[in-house]
C-alpha distance (Angstrom), angle and dihedral (degrees) to the residues before:
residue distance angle dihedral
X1 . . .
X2 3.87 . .
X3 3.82 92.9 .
X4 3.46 112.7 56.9
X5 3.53 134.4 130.7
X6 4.47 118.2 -159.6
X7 3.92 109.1 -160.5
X8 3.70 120.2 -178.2
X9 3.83 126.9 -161.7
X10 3.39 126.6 -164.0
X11 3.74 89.9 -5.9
X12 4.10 134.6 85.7
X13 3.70 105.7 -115.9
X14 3.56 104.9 -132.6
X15 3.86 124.0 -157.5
X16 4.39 83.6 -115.1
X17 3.82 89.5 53.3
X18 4.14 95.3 47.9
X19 3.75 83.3 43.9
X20 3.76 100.9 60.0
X21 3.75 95.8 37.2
X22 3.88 90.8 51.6
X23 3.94 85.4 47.2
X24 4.39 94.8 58.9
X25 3.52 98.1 35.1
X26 3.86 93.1 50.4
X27 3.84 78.0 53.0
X28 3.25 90.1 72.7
X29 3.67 98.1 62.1
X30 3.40 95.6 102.9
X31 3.37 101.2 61.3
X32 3.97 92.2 51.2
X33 4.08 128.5 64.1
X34 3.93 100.8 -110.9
X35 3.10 91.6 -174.1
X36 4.00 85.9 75.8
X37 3.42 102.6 100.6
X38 4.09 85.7 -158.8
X39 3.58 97.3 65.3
X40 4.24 106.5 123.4
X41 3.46 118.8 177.2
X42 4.19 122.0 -173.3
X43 3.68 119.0 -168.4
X44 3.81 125.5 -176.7
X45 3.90 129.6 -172.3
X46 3.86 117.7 -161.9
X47 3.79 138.0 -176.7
X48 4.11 97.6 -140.9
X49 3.81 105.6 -176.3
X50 3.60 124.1 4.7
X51 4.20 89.2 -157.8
X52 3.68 140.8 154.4
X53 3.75 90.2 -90.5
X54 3.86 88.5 60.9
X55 3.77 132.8 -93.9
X56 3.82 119.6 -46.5
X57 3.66 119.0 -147.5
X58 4.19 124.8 -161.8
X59 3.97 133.1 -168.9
X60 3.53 133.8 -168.8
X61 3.70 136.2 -170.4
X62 3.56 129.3 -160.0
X63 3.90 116.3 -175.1
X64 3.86 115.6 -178.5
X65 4.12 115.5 -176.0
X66 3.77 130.2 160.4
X67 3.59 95.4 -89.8
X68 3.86 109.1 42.5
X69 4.25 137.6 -2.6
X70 3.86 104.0 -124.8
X71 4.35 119.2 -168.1
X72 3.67 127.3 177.6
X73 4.40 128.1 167.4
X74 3.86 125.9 -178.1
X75 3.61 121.6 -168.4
X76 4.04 110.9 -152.9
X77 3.77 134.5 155.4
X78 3.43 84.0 -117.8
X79 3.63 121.2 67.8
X80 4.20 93.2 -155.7
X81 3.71 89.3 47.3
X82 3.70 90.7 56.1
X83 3.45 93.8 55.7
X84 3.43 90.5 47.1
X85 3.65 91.6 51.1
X86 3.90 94.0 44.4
X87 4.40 92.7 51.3
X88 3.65 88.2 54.8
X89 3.95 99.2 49.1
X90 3.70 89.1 49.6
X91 3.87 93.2 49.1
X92 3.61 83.1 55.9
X93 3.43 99.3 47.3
X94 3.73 90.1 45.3
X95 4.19 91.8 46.9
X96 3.78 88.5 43.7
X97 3.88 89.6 54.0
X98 3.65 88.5 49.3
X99 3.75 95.2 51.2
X100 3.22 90.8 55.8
X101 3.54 107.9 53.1
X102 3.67 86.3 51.4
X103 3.56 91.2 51.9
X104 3.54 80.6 59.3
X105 3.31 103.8 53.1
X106 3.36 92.1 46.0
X107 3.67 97.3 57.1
X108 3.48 88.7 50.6
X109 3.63 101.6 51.1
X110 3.38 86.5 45.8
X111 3.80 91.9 68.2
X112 3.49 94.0 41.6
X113 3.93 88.3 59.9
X114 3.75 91.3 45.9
X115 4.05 93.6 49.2
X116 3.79 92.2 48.1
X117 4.09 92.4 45.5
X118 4.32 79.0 57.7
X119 3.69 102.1 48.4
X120 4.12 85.8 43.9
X121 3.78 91.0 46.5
Protein backbone atom coordinates (compact mmCIF):
# COMPACT_ATOMS: atom_id res chain seq x y z
CA UNK A 1 0.00 0.00 0.00
CA UNK A 2 1.90 3.08 -1.38
CA UNK A 3 -0.10 5.52 0.77
CA UNK A 4 0.10 4.81 4.15
CA UNK A 5 0.81 6.71 7.04
CA UNK A 6 2.15 4.54 10.72
CA UNK A 7 1.59 6.85 13.84
CA UNK A 8 2.58 5.69 17.21
CA UNK A 9 1.39 7.10 20.57
CA UNK A 10 2.82 6.58 23.60
CA UNK A 11 5.21 4.16 22.05
CA UNK A 12 8.83 4.49 20.14
CA UNK A 13 8.24 3.34 16.67
CA UNK A 14 10.91 1.09 15.99
CA UNK A 15 12.13 0.21 12.44
CA UNK A 16 10.70 -3.81 13.48
CA UNK A 17 7.30 -2.32 14.40
CA UNK A 18 6.93 -0.05 10.95
CA UNK A 19 8.16 -3.18 9.29
CA UNK A 20 5.47 -5.61 10.27
CA UNK A 21 2.63 -3.17 10.01
CA UNK A 22 3.76 -2.17 6.43
CA UNK A 23 4.02 -6.04 5.77
CA UNK A 24 -0.19 -6.86 6.69
CA UNK A 25 -1.57 -3.89 5.40
CA UNK A 26 0.27 -4.26 2.03
CA UNK A 27 -1.49 -7.65 2.35
CA UNK A 28 -4.35 -6.24 1.72
CA UNK A 29 -3.59 -5.03 -1.66
CA UNK A 30 -5.34 -7.46 -3.28
CA UNK A 31 -8.46 -6.89 -2.13
CA UNK A 32 -8.26 -3.04 -3.06
CA UNK A 33 -7.91 -1.33 -6.74
CA UNK A 34 -4.27 0.12 -6.54
CA UNK A 35 -4.58 1.52 -9.29
CA UNK A 36 -6.82 4.21 -7.34
CA UNK A 37 -4.64 6.81 -6.88
CA UNK A 38 -7.14 7.96 -3.85
CA UNK A 39 -6.59 5.14 -1.71
CA UNK A 40 -5.25 6.68 2.00
CA UNK A 41 -4.66 4.48 4.60
CA UNK A 42 -3.74 5.80 8.47
CA UNK A 43 -2.52 3.37 10.94
CA UNK A 44 -1.74 4.13 14.59
CA UNK A 45 -0.08 1.88 17.30
CA UNK A 46 -0.55 2.87 21.00
CA UNK A 47 0.61 1.68 24.41
CA UNK A 48 -2.92 2.28 26.43
CA UNK A 49 -2.18 1.42 30.07
CA UNK A 50 1.09 0.55 31.31
CA UNK A 51 -0.73 -1.40 34.56
CA UNK A 52 -0.10 -4.09 36.99
CA UNK A 53 -1.67 -6.58 34.66
CA UNK A 54 1.05 -5.72 32.07
CA UNK A 55 1.16 -3.28 29.19
CA UNK A 56 -1.78 -3.09 26.76
CA UNK A 57 -1.13 -2.27 23.25
CA UNK A 58 -4.01 -0.90 20.53
CA UNK A 59 -4.02 -0.42 16.59
CA UNK A 60 -6.21 1.17 14.33
CA UNK A 61 -6.59 1.35 10.65
CA UNK A 62 -8.30 3.77 8.67
CA UNK A 63 -8.47 3.06 4.85
CA UNK A 64 -10.25 5.74 2.73
CA UNK A 65 -10.66 4.86 -1.27
CA UNK A 66 -13.01 6.28 -3.85
CA UNK A 67 -15.63 3.89 -3.28
CA UNK A 68 -16.03 3.34 0.53
CA UNK A 69 -14.15 4.68 4.11
CA UNK A 70 -13.15 1.42 5.91
CA UNK A 71 -11.84 1.60 10.05
CA UNK A 72 -10.90 -1.22 12.21
CA UNK A 73 -8.87 -1.09 16.12
CA UNK A 74 -7.85 -4.15 18.23
CA UNK A 75 -6.77 -3.81 21.66
CA UNK A 76 -4.29 -6.83 22.69
CA UNK A 77 -1.57 -7.25 25.27
CA UNK A 78 0.45 -7.70 22.54
CA UNK A 79 1.16 -4.98 20.25
CA UNK A 80 2.02 -7.57 17.06
CA UNK A 81 -1.08 -9.47 17.83
CA UNK A 82 -3.10 -6.38 17.50
CA UNK A 83 -1.98 -5.72 14.30
CA UNK A 84 -2.54 -8.98 13.39
CA UNK A 85 -5.95 -8.87 14.70
CA UNK A 86 -6.72 -5.39 13.12
CA UNK A 87 -5.37 -6.66 9.13
CA UNK A 88 -7.72 -9.44 9.35
CA UNK A 89 -10.95 -7.46 10.46
CA UNK A 90 -10.35 -5.06 7.70
CA UNK A 91 -9.88 -7.86 5.08
CA UNK A 92 -13.15 -8.87 6.21
CA UNK A 93 -14.74 -5.83 6.13
CA UNK A 94 -13.25 -5.14 2.78
CA UNK A 95 -14.30 -8.95 1.38
CA UNK A 96 -17.68 -8.52 3.02
CA UNK A 97 -18.15 -5.18 1.10
CA UNK A 98 -17.19 -6.92 -1.97
CA UNK A 99 -19.63 -9.74 -1.53
CA UNK A 100 -22.08 -7.65 -1.33
CA UNK A 101 -21.94 -5.54 -4.17
CA UNK A 102 -21.76 -8.62 -6.16
CA UNK A 103 -24.64 -9.92 -4.53
CA UNK A 104 -26.04 -6.97 -5.92
CA UNK A 105 -25.25 -7.16 -9.13
CA UNK A 106 -26.20 -10.37 -9.30
CA UNK A 107 -29.66 -9.90 -8.16
CA UNK A 108 -30.02 -7.37 -10.52
CA UNK A 109 -28.85 -9.03 -13.54
CA UNK A 110 -30.77 -11.64 -12.60
CA UNK A 111 -33.96 -9.68 -13.20
CA UNK A 112 -32.81 -8.25 -16.17
CA UNK A 113 -32.41 -11.87 -17.63
CA UNK A 114 -35.80 -12.86 -16.35
CA UNK A 115 -37.62 -9.58 -17.89
CA UNK A 116 -35.97 -10.07 -21.27
CA UNK A 117 -36.80 -14.07 -21.29
CA UNK A 118 -40.77 -12.41 -20.89
CA UNK A 119 -40.80 -9.84 -23.53
CA UNK A 120 -39.01 -12.69 -25.91
CA UNK A 121 -41.52 -15.29 -24.78
Amino acid sequence: MKNLQIKAINIEMTEAIEDYFREKMNSLDKYIDLSDESVECDARVSKIADNQSGDIFKAEVSLHTSGKNYGAESTKDNLYTAIDDVRESMARKITSHKDKQRSLFKKGASKAKDLLKGLIS
